[in-house]
C-alpha positions as CSV (number, residue, x, y, z in Angstrom):
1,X,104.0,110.8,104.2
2,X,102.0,110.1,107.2
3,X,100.9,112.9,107.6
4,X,99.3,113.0,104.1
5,X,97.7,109.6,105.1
6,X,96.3,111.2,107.6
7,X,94.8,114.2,105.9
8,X,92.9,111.9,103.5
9,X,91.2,110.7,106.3
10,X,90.6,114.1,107.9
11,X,88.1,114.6,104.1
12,X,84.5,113.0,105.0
13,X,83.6,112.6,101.6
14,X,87.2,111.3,100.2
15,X,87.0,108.9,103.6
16,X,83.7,107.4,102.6
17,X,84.5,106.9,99.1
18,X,87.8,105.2,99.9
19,X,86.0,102.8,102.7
20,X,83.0,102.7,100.1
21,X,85.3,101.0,97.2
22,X,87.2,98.6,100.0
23,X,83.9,97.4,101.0
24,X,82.9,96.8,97.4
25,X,86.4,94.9,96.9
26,X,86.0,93.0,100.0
27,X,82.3,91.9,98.6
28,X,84.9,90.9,95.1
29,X,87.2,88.9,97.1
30,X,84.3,86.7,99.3
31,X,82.4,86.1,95.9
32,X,85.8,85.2,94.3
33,X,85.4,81.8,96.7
34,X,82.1,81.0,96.3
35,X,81.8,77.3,93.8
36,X,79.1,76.3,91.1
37,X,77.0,74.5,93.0
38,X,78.1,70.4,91.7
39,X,81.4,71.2,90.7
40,X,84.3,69.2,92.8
41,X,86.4,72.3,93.0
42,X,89.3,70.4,95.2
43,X,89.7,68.4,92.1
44,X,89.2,70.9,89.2
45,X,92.0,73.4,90.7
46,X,94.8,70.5,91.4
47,X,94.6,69.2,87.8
48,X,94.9,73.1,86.5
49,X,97.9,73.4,88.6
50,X,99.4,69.9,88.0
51,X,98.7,70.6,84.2
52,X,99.9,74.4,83.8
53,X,101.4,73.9,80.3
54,X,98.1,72.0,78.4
55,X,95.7,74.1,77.0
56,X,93.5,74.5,79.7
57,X,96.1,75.5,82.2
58,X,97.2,78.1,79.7
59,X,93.6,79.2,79.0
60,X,92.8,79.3,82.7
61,X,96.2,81.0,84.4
62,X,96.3,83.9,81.2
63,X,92.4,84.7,81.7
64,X,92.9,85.1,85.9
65,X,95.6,87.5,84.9
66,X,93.3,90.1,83.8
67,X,89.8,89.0,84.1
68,X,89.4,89.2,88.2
69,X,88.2,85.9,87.6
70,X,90.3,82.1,87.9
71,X,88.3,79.3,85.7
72,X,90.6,76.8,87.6
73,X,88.3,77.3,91.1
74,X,85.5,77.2,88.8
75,X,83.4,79.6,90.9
76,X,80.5,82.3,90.3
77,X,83.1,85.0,89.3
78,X,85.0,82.4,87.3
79,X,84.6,84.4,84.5
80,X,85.4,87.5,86.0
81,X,84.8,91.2,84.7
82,X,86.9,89.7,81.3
83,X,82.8,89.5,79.1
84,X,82.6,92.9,80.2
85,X,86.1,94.0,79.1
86,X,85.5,92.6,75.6
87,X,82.3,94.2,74.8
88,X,83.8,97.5,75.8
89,X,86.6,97.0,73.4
90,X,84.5,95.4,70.3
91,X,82.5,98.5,70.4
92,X,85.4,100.7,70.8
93,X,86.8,99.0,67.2
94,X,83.3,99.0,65.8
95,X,82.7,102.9,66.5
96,X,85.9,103.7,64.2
97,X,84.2,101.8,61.0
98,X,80.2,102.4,61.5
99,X,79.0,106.1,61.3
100,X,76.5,105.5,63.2
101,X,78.4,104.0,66.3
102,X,80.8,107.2,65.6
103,X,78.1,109.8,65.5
104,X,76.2,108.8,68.9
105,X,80.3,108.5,70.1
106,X,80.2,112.3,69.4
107,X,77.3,113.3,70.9
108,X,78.6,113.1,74.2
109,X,76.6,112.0,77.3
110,X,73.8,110.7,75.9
111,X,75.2,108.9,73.1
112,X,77.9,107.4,75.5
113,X,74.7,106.3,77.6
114,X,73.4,104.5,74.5
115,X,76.8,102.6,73.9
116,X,77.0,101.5,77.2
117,X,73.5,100.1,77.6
118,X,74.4,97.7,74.0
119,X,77.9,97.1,75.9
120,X,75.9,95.5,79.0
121,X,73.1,93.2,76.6
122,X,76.6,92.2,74.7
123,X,77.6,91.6,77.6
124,X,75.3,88.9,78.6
125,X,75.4,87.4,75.2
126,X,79.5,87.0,75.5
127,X,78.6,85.2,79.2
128,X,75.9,83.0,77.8
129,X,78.3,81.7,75.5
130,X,81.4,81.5,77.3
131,X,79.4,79.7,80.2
132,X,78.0,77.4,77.8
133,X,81.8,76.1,76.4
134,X,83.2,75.9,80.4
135,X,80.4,73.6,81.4
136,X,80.3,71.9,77.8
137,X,84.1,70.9,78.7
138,X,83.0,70.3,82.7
139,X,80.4,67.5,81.5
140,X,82.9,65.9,79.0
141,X,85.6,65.4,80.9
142,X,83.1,63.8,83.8
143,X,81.5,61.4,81.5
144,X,84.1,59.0,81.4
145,X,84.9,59.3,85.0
146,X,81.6,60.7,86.5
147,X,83.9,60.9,90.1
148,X,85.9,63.8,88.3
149,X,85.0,67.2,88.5
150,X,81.4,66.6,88.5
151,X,80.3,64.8,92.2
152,X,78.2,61.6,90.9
153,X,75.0,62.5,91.8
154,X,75.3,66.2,89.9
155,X,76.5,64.0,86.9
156,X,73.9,61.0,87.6
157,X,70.7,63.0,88.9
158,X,71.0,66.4,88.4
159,X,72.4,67.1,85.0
160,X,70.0,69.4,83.5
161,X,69.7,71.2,87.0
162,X,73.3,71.3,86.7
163,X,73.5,73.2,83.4
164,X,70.6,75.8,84.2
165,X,72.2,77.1,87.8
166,X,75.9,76.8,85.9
167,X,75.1,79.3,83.5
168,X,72.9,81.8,85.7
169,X,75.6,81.7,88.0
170,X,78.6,82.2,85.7
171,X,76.3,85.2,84.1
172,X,75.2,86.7,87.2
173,X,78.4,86.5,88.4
174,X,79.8,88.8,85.5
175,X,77.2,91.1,85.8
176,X,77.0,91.3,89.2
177,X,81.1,92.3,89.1
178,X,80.2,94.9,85.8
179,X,77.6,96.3,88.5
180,X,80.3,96.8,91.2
181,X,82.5,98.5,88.8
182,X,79.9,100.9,88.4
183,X,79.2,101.7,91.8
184,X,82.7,102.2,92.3
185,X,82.3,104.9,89.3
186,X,79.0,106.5,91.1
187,X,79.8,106.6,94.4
188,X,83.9,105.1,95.3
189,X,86.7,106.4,94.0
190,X,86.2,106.0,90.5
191,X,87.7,103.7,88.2
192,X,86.2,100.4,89.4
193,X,86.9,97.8,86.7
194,X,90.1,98.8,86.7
195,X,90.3,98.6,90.2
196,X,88.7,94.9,90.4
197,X,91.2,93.4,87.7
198,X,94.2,95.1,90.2
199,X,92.6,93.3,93.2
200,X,92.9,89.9,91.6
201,X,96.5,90.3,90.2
202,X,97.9,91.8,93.9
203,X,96.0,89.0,95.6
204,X,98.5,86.4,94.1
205,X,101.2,88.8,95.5
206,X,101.3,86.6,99.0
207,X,100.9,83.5,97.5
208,X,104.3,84.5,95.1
209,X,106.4,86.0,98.7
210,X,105.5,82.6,100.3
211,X,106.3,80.2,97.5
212,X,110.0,82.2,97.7
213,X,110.2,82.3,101.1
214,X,109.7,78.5,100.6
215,X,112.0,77.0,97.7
216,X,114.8,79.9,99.0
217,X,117.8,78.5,100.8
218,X,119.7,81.9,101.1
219,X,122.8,80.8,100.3
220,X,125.1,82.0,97.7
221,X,124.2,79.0,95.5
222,X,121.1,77.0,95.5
223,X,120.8,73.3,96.6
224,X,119.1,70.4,97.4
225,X,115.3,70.9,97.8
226,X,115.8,75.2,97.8
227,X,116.7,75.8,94.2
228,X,116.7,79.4,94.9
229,X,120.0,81.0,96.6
230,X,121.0,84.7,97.4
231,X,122.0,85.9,94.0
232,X,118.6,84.6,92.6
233,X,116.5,86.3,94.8
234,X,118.1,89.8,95.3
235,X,118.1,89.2,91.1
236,X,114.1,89.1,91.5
237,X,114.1,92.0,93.7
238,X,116.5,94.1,91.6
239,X,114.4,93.0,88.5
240,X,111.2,94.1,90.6
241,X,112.0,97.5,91.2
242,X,113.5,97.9,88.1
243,X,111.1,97.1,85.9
244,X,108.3,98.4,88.1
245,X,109.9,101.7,87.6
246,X,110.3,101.2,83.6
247,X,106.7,100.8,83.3
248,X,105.9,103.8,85.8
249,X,107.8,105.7,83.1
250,X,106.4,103.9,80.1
251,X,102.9,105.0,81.5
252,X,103.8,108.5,82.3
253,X,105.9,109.4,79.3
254,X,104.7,111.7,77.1
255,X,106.3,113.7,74.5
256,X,105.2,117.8,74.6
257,X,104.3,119.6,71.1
258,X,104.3,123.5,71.8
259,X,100.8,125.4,71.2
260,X,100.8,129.0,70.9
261,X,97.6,130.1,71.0
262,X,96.7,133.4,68.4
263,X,96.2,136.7,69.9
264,X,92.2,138.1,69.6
265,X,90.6,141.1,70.7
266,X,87.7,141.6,72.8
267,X,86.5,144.6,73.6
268,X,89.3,147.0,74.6
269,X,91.4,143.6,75.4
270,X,93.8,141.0,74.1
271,X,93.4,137.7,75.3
272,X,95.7,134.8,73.8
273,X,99.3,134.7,72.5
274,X,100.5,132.1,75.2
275,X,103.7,129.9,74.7
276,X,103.7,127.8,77.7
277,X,101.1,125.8,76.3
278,X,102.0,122.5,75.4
279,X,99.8,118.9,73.5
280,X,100.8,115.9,75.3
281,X,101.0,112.7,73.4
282,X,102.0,109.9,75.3
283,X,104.6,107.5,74.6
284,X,102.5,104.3,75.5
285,X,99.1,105.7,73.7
286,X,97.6,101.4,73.9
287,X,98.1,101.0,77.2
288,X,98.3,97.3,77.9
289,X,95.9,96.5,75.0
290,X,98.6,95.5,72.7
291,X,99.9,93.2,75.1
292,X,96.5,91.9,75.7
293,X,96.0,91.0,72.0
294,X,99.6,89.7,70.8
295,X,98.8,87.1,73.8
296,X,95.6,86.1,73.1
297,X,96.5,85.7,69.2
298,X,99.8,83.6,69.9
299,X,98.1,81.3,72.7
300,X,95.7,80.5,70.4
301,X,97.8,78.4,67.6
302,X,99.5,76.9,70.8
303,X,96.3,75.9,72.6
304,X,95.2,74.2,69.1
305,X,98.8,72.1,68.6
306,X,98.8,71.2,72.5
307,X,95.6,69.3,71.7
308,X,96.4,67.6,68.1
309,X,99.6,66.5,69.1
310,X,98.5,64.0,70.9
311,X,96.0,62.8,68.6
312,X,97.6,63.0,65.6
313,X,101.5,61.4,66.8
314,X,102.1,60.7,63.2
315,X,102.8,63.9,61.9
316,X,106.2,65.2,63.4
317,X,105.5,68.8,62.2
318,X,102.4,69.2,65.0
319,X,105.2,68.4,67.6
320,X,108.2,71.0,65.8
321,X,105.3,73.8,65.9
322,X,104.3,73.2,69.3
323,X,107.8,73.3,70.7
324,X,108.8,76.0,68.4
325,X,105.6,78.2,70.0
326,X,106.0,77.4,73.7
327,X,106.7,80.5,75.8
328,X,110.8,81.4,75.7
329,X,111.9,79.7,72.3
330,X,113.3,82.0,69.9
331,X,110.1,82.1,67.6
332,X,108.2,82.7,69.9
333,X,110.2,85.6,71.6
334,X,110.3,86.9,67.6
335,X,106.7,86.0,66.9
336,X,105.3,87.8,70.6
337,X,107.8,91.3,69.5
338,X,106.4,91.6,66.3
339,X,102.7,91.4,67.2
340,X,103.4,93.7,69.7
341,X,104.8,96.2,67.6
342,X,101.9,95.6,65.6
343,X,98.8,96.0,67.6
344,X,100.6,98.9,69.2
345,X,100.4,100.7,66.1
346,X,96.5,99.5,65.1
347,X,95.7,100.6,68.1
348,X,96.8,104.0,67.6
349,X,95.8,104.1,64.2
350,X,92.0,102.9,65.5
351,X,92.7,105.7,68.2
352,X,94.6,108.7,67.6
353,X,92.5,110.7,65.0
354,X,95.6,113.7,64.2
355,X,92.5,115.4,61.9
356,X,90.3,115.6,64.3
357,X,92.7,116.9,66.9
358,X,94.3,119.1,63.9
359,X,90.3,120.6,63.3
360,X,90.1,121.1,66.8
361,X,93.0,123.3,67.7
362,X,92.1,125.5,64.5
363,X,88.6,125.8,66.0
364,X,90.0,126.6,69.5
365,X,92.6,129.9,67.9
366,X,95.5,127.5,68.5
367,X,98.6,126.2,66.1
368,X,101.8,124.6,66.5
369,X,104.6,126.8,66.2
370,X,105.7,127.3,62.6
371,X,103.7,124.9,61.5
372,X,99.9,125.7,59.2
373,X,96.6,124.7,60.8
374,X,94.7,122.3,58.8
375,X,96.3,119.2,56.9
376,X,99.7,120.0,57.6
377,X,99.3,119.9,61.0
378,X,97.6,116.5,61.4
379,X,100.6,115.7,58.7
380,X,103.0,116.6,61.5
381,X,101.3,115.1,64.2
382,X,100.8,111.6,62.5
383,X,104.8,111.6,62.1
384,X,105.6,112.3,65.7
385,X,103.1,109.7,67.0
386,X,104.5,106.9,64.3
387,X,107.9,107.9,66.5
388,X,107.2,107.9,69.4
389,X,104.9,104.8,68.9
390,X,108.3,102.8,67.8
391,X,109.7,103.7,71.2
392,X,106.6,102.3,73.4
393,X,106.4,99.3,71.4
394,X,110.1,98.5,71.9
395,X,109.9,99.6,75.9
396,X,106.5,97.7,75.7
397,X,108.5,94.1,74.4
398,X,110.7,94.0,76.7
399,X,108.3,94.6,80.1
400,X,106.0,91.6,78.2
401,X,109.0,89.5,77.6
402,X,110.8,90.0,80.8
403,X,108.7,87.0,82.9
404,X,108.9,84.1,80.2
405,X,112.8,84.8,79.4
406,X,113.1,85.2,83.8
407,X,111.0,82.0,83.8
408,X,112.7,79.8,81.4
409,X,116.8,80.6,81.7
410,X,116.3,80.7,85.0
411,X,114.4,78.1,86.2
412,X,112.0,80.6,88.1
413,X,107.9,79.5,88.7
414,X,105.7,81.6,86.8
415,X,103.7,82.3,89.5
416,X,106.4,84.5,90.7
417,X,107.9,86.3,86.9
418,X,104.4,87.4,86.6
419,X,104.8,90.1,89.2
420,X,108.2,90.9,87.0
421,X,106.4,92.4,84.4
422,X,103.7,91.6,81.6
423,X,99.9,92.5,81.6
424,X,99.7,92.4,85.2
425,X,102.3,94.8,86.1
426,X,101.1,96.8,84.1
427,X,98.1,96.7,84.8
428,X,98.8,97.6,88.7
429,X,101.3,100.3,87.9
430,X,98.6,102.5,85.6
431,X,95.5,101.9,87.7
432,X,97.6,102.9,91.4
433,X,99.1,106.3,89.4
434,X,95.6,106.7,88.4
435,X,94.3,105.7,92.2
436,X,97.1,108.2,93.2
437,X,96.0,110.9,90.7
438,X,92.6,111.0,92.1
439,X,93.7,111.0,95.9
440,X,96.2,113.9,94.7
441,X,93.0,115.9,93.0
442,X,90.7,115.4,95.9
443,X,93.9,116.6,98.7
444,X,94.2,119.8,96.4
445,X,91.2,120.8,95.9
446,X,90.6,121.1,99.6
447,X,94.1,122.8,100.2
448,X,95.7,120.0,101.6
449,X,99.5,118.4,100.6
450,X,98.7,116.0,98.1
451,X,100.1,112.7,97.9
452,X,103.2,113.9,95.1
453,X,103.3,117.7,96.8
454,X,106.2,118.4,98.9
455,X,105.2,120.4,102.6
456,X,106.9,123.7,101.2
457,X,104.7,123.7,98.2
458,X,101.9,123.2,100.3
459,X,103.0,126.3,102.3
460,X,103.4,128.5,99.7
461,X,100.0,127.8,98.2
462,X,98.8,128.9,101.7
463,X,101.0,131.8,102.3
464,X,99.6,135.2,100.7
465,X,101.2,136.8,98.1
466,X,102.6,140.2,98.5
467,X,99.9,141.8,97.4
468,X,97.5,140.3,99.4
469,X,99.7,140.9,102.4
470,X,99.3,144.5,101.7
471,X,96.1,144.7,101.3
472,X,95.5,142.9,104.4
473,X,97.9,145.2,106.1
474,X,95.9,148.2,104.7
475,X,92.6,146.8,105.9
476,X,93.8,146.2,109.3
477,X,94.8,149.6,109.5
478,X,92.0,151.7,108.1
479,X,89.7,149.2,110.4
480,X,92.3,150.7,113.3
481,X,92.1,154.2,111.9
482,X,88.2,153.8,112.0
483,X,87.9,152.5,115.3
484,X,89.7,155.4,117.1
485,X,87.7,158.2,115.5
């Protein structure tokens, strides 16, 4: 293993993208820090933690799960690469039901080129506006109490000046991370929003070992001031590794359709008539996005009844709703599966075209075995996908589920279940085997032992085959043969 470490450094140009894209990440985490110029930052991040369960704690701790940005410290990346993120994915869904988005997506680099350069201008719209409701609820919470997160002169003096640098630097801020990601793509290792989101979900990692290093009392039951004993926290290390390695195999699963390929001639050869060829659909075709949407839509009813509760105490049912959707009561555990299942399988339906792929294995001379090319294909390949789509889904639950039951029955912060499963594990586990992947083609390519390659299978790439032995041997000797006469 070290020894692989070692060769990745032996590759200049793998070296210098690898220090290129910690550089880049280093530049995240410094910028991460930086405040809004007039915000009282002290104050702003002790009420979101004092106040994790009101709407804006919830708002604030599930958009720094996957946005690489924390409203709570109310900085310049505050909003993170999340503006970025949803542009990406509103023309995604928007080139499935307008030709025209859906032609220039199948016209390959330059139509991609196009897409991107609406995604960024949508972009800056989505930070305009999201800008504009942070500082809108900034100011109203300082005007009765100009001494709260506004500093009295920003309030007094300096609003408009206020409002004018808080939304340039909120915007630039997003951009400026969307522009990172995109060197990272250029010239790092590839894969650089990806990598940014990653960066701020393992930077709570520390924070989570600390806080049960703290409240742990390593005994075999918990006590006193150190609710956590023994059996709690090898349970949080058993449930780590276990479900770290569930959603490892979530994202590599895949389910293998044989391709046989038909046999043609050309010229006084026959090419084709392969069985070892195989279509790989994957188990977990939405990735995290299904997770990403069943949260944002089930937060939202909460959010709303967290804040007409209070102002509208006369009516019982606001109260019943809100407790009935707080994270780990039964409807919500029922509510949260079934959106899950469902966005799993609009995704697939907005992704998976089986015609398309169906069109293009006639057009490449292949076919699934015993099966005709054409409709009857895409029939078959709609069925296996609604299968295996059950499967994620239901793997998919129980990952998302895993840190609000963990947090709830077991008295657990959520600071610390959120490395148990969810969006952000998941999130880590497919970007490092992507991160890993790359490493692995880069090794390869330049005859080295890859990061998942064993030493003998690097040795028998290097070793000639028979045949070239032989004809090594033979050259050696005629050159001997030559040299005497």
């Amino acid at each position: 293993m070290f020894r692989t470490i070692l060769n990745i450094f032996k590759i200049p140009e793998l070296r210098n993208k690898l220090l290129f894209t910690i550089g880049l990440l280093c530049v995240y985490r410094v910028g991460f820090y930086i405040p809004l110029p007039g915000v009282n930052t002290h104050a702003l991040s002790s009420f979101v933690s004092s106040s994790s369960s009101s709407p804006l704690g919830q708002i604030s701790s599930y958009l720094s799960l996957f946005s690489g940005g924390n409203l709570g410290l109310s900085t310049i990346f505050g909003l993170g690469i999340m503006p970025y993120i949803s542009a990406a994915i509103i023309f995604q869904l928007l080139g499935t039901v307008i030709p025209s988005l859906e032609k220039l997506q199948k016209e390959g680099e330059p139509g991609m080129r196009k897409i991107n350069e609406w995604t960024r201008y949508a972009t800056v719209v989505l930070c305009l506006i999201q800008s504009f409701v942070w500082l809108g609820y900034l100011t109203r919470s300082s005007a009765s109490s100009p001494h709260g997160f506004l500093y009295a002169d920003t309030y007094y003096h300096h609003y408009l000046l206020f409002w004018i640098s808080g939304l340039v630097a909120l915007t630039a801020g997003s951009i400026f991370l969307m522009w990172l990601g995109e060197q990272i793509d250029a010239y790092g290792i590839g894969n650089g929003v990806s990598l940014i989101i990653m960066a701020g979900i393992v930077a709570n990692m520390p924070a989570a070992i600390e806080d049960v290093w703290a409240q742990s009392s390593f005994r075999v039951s918990s006590a006193g001031t150190h609710p956590y004993g023994i059996g709690t926290v090898l349970f949080l290390i058993a449930c780590f590794i276990g479900v770290s390695a569930g959603a490892i195999t979530l994202e590599q699963g895949q389910r293998r359709i044989g391709i046989q390929q038909a046999k043609q001639m050309r010229g006084r050869r026959m090419y084709g008539g392969m069985n070892n060829q195989y279509l790989p659909l994957r188990v977990n075709h939405g990735g995290v996005m299904p997770i990403i949407f069943a949260s944002s839509l089930i937060l939202i009813p909460n959010v709303l009844l967290g804040w007409m509760a209070p102002r509208f105490g006369q009516f019982y049912a606001f109260q019943v709703f809100q407790e009935a959707l707080e994270p780990g009561h039964y409807i919500y555990i029922v509510l949260y599966i079934i959106m899950i299942f469902f966005f799993s399988y609009f995704w697939n339906t907005v992704q998976f075209q089986p015609k398309e792929m169906a069109d293009q294995l006639r057009d490449y001379g292949s076919f699934i075995r015993n099966l005709r090319p054409g409709p009857r294909t895409a029939e078959y390949l709609e069925q296996v996908m609604t299968r295996i789509t059950y499967c994620g889904a239901a793997f998919l639950s129980v990952i998302a589920l895993m840190p609000t039951i963990v947090a709830r029955y077991m008295g657990v912060s959520f600071m610390i279940t959120q490395f148990l499963g969810g969006t952000g594990l998941l999130i880590v586990v497919s970007v490092l085997l992507d991160f890993i992947y790359r490493v692995e083609a880069n090794l390869v390519m330049r005859n080295y032992g890859g990061l998942l390659e064993s030493d003998s299978s690097v040795a028998a790439r290097r070793k000639p085959t028979t045949t070239q032995g032989a004809v090594k041997s033979l050259a050696e000797r005629n050159k001997v043969k030559g040299s005497a006469t």
